[in-house]
LUMPANU-167527 format. One record per atom (N, C-alpha, C): residue number from 1; residue in three letters; atom name; x, y, z. Coordinates in steps of 0.2 Angstrom, whole numbers, plus 2048, in hexadecimal, padded with zeros to 3 digits. Atoms other than C-alpha are relative to their C-alpha. Example, Ala and Ser with C-alpha at 12.3 -4.5 7.8 and 13.67 -1.06 7.14 Angstrom:
<atoms>
ATOM   num   residuo   atomo     x     y     z
ATOM     1       ALA       N   804   7FA   800
ATOM     1       ALA      CA   83E   7EA   827
ATOM     1       ALA       C   804   806   800
ATOM     2       SER       N   7FC   7FA   7FF
ATOM     2       SER      CA   844   7FB   824
ATOM     2       SER       C   7FC   805   803
</atoms>
This chain:
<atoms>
ATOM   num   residuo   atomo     x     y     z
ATOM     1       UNK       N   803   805   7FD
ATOM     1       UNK      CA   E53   B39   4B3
ATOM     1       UNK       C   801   801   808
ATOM     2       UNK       N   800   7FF   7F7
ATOM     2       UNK      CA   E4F   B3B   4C7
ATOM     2       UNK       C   803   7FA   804
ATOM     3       UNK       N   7FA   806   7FC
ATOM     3       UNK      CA   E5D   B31   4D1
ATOM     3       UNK       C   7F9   7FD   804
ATOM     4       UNK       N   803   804   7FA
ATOM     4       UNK      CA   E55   B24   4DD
ATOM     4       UNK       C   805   7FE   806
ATOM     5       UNK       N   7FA   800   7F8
ATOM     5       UNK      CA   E5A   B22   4F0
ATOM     5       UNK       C   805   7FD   801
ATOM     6       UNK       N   7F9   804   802
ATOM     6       UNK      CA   E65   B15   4EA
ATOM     6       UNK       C   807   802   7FC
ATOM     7       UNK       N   7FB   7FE   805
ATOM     7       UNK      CA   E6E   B1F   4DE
ATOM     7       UNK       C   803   804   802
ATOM     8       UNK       N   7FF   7FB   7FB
ATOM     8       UNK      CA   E71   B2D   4E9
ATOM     8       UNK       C   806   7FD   807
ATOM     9       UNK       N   7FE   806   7F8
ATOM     9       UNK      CA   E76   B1F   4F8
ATOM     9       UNK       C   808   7FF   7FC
ATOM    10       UNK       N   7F9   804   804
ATOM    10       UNK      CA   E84   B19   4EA
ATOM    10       UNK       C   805   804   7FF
ATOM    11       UNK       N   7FC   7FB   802
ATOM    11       UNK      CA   E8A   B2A   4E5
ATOM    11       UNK       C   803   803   808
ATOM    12       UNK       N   7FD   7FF   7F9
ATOM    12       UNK      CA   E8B   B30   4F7
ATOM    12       UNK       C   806   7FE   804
ATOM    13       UNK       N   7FC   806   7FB
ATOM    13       UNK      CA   E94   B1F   4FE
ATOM    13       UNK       C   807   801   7FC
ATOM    14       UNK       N   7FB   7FF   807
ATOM    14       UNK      CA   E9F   B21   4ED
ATOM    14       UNK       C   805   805   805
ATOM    15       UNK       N   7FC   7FB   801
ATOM    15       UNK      CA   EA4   B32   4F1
ATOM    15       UNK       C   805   800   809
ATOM    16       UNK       N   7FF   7FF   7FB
ATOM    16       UNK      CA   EA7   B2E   504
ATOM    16       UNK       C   806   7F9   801
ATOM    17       UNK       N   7FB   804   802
ATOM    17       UNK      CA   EB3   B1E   4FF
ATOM    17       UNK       C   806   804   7FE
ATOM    18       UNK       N   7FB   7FC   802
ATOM    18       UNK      CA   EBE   B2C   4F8
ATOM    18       UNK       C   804   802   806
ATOM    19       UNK       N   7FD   7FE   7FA
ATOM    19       UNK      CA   EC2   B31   509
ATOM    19       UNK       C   803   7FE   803
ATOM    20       UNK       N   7FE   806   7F9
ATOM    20       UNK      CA   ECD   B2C   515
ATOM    20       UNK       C   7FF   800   806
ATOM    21       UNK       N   805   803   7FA
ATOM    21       UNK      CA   EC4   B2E   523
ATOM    21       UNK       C   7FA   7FB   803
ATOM    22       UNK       N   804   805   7FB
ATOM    22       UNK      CA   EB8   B22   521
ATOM    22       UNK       C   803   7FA   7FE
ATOM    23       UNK       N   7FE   80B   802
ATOM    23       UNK      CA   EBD   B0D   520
ATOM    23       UNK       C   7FB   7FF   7FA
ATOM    24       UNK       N   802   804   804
ATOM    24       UNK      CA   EB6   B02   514
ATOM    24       UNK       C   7FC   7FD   802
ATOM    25       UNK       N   805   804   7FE
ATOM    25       UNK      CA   EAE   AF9   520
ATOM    25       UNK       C   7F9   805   804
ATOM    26       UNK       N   805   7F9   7FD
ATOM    26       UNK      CA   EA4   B0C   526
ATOM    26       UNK       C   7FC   800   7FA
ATOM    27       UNK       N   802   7FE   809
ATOM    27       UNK      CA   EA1   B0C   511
ATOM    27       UNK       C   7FC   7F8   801
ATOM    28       UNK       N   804   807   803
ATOM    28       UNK      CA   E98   AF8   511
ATOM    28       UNK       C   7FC   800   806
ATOM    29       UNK       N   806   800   7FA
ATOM    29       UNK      CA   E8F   AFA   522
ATOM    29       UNK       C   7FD   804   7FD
ATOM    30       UNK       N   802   7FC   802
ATOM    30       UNK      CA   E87   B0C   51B
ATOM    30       UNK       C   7FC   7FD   7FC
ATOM    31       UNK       N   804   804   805
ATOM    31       UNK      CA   E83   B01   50B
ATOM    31       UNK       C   7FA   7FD   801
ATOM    32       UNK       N   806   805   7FD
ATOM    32       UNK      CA   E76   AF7   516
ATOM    32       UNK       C   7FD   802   803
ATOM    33       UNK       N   804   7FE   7FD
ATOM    33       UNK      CA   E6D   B02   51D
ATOM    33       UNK       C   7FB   804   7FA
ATOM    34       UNK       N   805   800   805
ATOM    34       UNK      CA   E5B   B04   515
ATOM    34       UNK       C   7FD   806   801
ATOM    35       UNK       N   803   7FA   802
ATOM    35       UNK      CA   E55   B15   50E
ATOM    35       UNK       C   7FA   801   7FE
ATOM    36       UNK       N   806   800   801
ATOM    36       UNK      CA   E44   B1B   50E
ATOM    36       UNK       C   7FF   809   7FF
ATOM    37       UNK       N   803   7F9   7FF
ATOM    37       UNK      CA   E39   B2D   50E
ATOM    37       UNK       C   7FC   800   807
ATOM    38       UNK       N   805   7FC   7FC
ATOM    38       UNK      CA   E32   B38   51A
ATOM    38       UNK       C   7FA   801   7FD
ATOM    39       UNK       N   806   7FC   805
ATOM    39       UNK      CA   E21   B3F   516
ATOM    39       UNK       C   801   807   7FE
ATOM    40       UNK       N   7FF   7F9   803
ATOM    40       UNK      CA   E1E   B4A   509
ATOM    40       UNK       C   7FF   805   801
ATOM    41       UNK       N   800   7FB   800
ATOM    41       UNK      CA   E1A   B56   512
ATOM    41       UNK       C   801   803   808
ATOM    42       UNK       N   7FC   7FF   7FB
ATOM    42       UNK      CA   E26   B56   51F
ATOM    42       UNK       C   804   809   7FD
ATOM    43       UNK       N   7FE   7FA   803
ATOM    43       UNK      CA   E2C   B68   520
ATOM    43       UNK       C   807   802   804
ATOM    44       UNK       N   7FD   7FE   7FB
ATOM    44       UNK      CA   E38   B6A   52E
ATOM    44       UNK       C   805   7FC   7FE
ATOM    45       UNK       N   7FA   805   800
ATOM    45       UNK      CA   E42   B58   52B
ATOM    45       UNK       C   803   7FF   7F8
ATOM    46       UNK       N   7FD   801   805
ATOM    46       UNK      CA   E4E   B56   51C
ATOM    46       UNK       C   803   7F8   800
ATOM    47       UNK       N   7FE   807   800
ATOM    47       UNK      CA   E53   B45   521
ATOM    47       UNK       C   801   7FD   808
ATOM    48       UNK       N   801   804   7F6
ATOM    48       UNK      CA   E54   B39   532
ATOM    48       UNK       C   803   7F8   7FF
ATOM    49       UNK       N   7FC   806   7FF
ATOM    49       UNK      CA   E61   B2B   536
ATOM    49       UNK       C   7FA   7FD   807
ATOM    50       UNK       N   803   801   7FB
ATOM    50       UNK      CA   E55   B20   53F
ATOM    50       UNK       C   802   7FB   802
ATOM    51       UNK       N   7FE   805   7FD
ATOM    51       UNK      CA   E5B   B14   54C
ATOM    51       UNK       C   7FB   7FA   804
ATOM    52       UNK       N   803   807   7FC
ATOM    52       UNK      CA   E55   B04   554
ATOM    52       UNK       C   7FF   801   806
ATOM    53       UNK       N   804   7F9   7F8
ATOM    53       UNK      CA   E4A   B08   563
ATOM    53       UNK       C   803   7FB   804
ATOM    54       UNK       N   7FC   801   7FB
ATOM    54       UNK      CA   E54   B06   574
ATOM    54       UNK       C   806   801   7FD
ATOM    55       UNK       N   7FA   7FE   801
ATOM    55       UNK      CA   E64   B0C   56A
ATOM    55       UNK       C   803   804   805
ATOM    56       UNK       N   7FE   7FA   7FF
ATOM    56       UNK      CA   E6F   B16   575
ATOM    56       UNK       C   805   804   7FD
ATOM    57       UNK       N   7FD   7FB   808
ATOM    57       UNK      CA   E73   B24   569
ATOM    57       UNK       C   807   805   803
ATOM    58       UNK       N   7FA   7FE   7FE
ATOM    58       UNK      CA   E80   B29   575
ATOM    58       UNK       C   806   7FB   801
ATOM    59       UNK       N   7FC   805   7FF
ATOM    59       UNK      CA   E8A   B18   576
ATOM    59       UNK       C   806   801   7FC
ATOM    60       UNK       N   7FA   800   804
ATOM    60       UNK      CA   E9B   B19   56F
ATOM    60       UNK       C   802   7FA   7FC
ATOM    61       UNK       N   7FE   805   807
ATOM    61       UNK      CA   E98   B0A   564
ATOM    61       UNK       C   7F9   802   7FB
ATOM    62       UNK       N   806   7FF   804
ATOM    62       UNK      CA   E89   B12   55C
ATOM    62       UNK       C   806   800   7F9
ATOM    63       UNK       N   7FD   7FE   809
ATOM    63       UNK      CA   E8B   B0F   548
ATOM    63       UNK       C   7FA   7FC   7FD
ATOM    64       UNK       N   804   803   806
ATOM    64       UNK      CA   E82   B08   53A
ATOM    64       UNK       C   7FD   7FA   801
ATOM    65       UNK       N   804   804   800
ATOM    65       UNK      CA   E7C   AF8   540
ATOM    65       UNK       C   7F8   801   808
ATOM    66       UNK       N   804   7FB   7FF
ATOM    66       UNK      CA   E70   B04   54C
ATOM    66       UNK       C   7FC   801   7FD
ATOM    67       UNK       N   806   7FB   806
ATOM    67       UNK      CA   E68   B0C   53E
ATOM    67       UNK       C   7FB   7FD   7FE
ATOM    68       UNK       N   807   803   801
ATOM    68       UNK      CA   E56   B05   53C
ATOM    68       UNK       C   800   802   7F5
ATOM    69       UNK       N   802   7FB   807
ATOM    69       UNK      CA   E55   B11   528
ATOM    69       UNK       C   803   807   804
ATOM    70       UNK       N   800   7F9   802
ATOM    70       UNK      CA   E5C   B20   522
ATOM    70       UNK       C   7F9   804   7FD
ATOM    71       UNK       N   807   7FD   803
ATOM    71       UNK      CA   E4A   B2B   51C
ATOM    71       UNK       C   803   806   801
ATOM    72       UNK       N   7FE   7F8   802
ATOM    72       UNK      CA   E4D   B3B   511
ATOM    72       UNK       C   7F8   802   7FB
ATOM    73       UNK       N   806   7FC   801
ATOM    73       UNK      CA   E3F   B46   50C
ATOM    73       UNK       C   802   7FF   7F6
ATOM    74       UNK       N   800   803   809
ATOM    74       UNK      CA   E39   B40   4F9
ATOM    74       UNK       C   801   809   7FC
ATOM    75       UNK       N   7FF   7F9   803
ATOM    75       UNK      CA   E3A   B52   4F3
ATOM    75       UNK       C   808   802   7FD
ATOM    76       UNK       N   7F9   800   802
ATOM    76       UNK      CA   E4E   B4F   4F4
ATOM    76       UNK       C   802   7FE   7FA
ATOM    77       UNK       N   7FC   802   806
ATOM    77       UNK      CA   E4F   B45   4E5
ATOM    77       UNK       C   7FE   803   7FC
ATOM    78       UNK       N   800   7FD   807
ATOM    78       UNK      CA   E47   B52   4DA
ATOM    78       UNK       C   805   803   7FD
ATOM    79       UNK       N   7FC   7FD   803
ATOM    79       UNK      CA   E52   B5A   4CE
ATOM    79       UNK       C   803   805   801
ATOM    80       UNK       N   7FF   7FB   7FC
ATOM    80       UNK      CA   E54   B69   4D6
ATOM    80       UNK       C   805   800   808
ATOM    81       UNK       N   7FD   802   7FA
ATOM    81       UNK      CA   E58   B62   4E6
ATOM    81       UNK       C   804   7FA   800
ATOM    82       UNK       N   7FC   806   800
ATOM    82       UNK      CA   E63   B51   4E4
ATOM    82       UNK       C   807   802   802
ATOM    83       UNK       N   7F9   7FF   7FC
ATOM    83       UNK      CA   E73   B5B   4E8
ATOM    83       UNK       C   7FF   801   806
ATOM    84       UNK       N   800   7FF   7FA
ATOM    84       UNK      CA   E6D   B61   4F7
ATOM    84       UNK       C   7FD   7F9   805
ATOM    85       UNK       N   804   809   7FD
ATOM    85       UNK      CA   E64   B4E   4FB
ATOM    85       UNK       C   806   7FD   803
ATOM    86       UNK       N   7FB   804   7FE
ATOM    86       UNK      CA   E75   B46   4F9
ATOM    86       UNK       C   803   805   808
ATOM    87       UNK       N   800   7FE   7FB
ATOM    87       UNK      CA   E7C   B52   507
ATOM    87       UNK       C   7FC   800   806
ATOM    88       UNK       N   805   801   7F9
ATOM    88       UNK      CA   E6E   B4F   512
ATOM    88       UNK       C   801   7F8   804
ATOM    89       UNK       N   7FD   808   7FF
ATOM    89       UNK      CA   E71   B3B   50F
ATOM    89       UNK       C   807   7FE   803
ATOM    90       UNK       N   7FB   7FF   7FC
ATOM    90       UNK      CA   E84   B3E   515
ATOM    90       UNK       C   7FF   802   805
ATOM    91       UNK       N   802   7FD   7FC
ATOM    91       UNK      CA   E7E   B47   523
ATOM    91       UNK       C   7FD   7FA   805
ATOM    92       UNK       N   802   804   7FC
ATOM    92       UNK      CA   E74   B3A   52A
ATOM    92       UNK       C   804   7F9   800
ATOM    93       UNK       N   7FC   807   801
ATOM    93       UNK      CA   E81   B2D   523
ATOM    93       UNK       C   804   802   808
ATOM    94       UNK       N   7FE   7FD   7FA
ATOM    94       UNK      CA   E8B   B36   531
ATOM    94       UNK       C   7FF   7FF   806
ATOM    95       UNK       N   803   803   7FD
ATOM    95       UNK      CA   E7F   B32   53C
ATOM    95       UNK       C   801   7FB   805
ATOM    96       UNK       N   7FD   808   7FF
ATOM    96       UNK      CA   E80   B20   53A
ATOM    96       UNK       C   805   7FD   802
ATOM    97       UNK       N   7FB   802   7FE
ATOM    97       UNK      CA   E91   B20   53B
ATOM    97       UNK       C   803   801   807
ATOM    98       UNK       N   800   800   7F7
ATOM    98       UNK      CA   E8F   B23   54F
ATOM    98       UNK       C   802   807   802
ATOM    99       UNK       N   801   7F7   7FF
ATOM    99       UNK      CA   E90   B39   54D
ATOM    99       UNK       C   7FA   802   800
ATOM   100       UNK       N   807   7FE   800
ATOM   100       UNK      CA   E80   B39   555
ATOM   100       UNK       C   7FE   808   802
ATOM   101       UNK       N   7FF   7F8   7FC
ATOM   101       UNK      CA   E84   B4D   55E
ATOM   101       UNK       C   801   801   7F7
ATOM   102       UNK       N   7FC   7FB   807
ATOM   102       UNK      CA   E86   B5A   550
ATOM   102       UNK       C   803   803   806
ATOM   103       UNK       N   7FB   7FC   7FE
ATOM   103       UNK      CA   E95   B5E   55A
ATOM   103       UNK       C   805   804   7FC
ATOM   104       UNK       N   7FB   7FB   803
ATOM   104       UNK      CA   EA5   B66   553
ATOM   104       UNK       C   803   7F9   7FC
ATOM   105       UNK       N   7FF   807   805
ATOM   105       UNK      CA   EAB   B52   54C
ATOM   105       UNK       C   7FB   801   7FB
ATOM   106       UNK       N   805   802   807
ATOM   106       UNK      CA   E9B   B51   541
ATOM   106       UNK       C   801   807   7FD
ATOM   107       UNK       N   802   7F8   807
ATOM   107       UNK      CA   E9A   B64   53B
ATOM   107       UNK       C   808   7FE   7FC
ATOM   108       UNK       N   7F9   7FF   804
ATOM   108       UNK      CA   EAE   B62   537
ATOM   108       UNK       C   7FF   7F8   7F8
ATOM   109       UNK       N   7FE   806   804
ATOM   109       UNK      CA   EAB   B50   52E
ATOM   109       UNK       C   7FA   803   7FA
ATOM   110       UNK       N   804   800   805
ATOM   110       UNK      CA   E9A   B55   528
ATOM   110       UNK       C   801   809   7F9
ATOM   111       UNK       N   7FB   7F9   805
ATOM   111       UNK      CA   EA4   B69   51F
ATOM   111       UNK       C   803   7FA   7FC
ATOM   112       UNK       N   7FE   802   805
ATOM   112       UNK      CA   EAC   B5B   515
ATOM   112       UNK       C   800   7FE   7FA
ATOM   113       UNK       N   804   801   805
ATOM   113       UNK      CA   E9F   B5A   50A
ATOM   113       UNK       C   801   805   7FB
ATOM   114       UNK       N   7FE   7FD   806
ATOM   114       UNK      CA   EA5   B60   4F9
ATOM   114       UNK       C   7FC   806   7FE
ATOM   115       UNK       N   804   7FE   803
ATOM   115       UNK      CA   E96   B66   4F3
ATOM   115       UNK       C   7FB   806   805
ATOM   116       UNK       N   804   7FD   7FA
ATOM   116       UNK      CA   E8F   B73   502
ATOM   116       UNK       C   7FD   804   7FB
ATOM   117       UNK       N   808   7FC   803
ATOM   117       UNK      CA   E7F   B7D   4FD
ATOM   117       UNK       C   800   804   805
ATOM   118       UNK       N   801   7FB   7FB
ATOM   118       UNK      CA   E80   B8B   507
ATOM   118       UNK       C   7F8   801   802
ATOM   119       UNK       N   806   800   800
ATOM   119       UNK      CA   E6C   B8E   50E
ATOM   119       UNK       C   7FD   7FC   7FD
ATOM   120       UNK       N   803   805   804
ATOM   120       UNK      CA   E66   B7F   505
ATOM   120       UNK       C   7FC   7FE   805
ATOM   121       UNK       N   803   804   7FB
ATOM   121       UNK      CA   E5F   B78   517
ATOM   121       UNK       C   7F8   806   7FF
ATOM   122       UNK       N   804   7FB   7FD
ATOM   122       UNK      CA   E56   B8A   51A
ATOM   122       UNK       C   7FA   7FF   7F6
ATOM   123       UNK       N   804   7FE   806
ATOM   123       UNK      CA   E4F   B8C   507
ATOM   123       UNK       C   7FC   7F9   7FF
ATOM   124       UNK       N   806   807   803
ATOM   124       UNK      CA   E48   B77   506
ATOM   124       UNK       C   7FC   802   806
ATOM   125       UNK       N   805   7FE   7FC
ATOM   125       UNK      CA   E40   B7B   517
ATOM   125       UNK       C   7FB   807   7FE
ATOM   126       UNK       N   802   7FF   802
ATOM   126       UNK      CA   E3A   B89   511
ATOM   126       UNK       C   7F9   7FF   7F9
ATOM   127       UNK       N   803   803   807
ATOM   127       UNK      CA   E31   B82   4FF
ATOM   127       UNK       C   7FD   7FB   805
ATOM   128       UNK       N   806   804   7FD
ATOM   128       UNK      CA   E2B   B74   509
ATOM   128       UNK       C   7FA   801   803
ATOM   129       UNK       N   806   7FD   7FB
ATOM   129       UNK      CA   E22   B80   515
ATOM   129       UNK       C   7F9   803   7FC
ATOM   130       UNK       N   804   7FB   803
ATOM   130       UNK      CA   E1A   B8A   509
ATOM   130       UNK       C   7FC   7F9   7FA
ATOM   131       UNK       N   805   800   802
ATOM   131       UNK      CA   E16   B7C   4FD
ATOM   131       UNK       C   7FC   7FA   805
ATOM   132       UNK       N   802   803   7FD
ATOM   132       UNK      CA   E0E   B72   50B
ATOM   132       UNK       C   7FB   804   805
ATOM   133       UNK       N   805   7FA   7FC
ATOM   133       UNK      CA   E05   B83   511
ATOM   133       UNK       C   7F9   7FC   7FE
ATOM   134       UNK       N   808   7FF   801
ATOM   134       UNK      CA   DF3   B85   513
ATOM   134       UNK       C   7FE   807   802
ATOM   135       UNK       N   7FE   7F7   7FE
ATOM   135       UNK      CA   DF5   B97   51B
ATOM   135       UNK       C   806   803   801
ATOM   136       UNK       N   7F9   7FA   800
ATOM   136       UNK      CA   E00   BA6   519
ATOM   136       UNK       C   7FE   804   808
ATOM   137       UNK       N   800   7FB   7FB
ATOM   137       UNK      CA   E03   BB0   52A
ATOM   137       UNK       C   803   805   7FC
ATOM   138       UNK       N   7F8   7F9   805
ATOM   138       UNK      CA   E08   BC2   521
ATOM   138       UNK       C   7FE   806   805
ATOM   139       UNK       N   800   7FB   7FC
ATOM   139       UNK      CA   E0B   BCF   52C
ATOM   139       UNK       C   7FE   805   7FA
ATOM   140       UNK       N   803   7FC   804
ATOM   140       UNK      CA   E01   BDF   524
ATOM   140       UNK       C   807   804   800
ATOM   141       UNK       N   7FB   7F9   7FE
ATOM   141       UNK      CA   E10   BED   528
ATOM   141       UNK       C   807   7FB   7FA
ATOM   142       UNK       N   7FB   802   803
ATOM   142       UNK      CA   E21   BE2   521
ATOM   142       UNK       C   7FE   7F9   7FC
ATOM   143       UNK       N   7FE   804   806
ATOM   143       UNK      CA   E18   BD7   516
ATOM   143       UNK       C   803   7F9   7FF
ATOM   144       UNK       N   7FD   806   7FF
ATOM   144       UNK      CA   E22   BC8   51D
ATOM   144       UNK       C   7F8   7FA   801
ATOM   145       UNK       N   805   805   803
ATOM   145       UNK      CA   E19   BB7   518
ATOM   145       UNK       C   803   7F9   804
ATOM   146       UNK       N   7FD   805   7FC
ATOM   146       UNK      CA   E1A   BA7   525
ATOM   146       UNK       C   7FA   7FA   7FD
ATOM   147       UNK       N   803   805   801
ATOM   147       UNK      CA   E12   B97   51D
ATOM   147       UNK       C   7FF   7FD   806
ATOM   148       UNK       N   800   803   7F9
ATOM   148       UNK      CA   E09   B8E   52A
ATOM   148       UNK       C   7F9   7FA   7FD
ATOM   149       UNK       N   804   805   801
ATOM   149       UNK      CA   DFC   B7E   529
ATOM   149       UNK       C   7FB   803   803
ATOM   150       UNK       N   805   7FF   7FB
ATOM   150       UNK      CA   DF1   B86   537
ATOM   150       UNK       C   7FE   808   7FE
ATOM   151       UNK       N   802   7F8   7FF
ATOM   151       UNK      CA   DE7   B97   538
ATOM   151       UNK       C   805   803   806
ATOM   152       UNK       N   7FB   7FD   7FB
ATOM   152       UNK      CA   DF2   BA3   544
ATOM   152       UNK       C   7F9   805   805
ATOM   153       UNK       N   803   7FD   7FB
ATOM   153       UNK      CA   DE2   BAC   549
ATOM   153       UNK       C   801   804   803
ATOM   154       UNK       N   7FE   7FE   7FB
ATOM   154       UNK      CA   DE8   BB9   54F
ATOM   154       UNK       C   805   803   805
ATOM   155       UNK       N   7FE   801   7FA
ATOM   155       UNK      CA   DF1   BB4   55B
ATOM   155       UNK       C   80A   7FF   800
ATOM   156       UNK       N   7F8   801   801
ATOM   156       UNK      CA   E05   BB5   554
ATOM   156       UNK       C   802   805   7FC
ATOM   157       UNK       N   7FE   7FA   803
ATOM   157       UNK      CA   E0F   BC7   550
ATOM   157       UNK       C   804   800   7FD
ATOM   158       UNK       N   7FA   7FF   7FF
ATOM   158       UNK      CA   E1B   BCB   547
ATOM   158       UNK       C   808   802   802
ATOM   159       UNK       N   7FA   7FE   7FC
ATOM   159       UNK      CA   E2C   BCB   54D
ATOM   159       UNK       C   802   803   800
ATOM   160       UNK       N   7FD   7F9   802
ATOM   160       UNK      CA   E32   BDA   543
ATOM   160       UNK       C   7FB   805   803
ATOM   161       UNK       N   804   7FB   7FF
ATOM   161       UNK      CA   E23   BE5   543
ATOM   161       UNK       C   7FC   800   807
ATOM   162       UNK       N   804   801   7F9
ATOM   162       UNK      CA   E1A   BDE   554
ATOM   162       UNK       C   7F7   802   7FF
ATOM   163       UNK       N   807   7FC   802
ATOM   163       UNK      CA   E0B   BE1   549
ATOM   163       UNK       C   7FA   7F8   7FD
ATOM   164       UNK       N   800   808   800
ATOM   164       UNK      CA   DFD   BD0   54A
ATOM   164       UNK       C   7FF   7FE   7F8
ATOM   165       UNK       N   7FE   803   808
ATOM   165       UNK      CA   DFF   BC6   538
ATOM   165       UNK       C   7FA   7FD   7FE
ATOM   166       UNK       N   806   801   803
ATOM   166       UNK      CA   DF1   BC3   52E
ATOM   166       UNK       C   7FE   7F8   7FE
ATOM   167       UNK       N   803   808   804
ATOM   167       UNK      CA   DE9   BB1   529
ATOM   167       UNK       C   7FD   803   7F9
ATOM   168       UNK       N   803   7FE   807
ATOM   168       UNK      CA   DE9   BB2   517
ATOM   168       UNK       C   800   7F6   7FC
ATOM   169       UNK       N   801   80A   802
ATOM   169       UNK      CA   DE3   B9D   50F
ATOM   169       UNK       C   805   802   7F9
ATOM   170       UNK       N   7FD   7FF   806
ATOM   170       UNK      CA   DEF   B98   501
ATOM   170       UNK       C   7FA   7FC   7FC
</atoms>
């Protein structure tokens, strides 16, 4: 059965009430903040804490009643991907909680995630890219393959070989 945002949102909150880092009152503000998608064929974004226009994202009372939506790429709750979803949904839960910098507090709190995926970010961006392509850029010499929406024409070399990369249509 394919979780839903909510189900994902419950298991997330759950695993972050185990912690003592966060309050109970960081765990029922979280709760109220409403989940949506990117578009599907967003390739770049895995998810986006969005806040309420005129927030100052640097205010030191940034937290959760800021947050406009959390929005995570629908791709996340396939079966293949819902473990690394939920990590992406901490992440911006993070976020929310007023760790707007990815400074050294958010990487140390966001390492706390049980479940790390090593290259999960590089591998979903990649698969989005490709299946979201329209053209392959393939350099002729090393064969390397750059999904891309737009023709290159031309006009873009390889970085390895310095050799120009073909427009080939998917």
């Amino acid at each position: 059965m394919q979780p839903t945002l909510e189900s994902i949102k419950l298991e997330v909150l759950h695993w972050m009430s185990s912690k003592p880092f966060f309050t109970n009152k960081e765990i029922q503000s979280l709760n109220t903040i409403d989940l949506g998608f990117l578009r599907r064929n967003s390739t770049q974004k895995h998810g986006v804490c969005r806040f309420h226009r005129g927030t100052d994202v640097h205010s030191a009372t940034l937290g959760p009643n800021d947050v406009k939506c959390i929005d995570l790429h629908p791709h996340l709750l396939t079966e293949d991907w819902q473990e690394y979803g939920k990590m992406v949904l901490y992440h911006e839960f993070l976020h929310a909680l007023g760790n707007f910098a990815h400074d050294a507090n958010f990487r140390r709190l966001e390492g706390c995630w049980e479940n790390q995926i090593s290259d999960a970010g590089r591998t979903f961006t990649e698969l989005m890219r490709r299946e979201n392509a329209t053209w392959l850029w393939v350099c002729p010499s090393c064969e390397k393959e750059h999904p891309r929406r737009k023709k290159g024409a031309g006009k873009y070399r390889c970085r390895k070989c310095n050799i120009g990369l073909n427009d080939v249509e998917v």
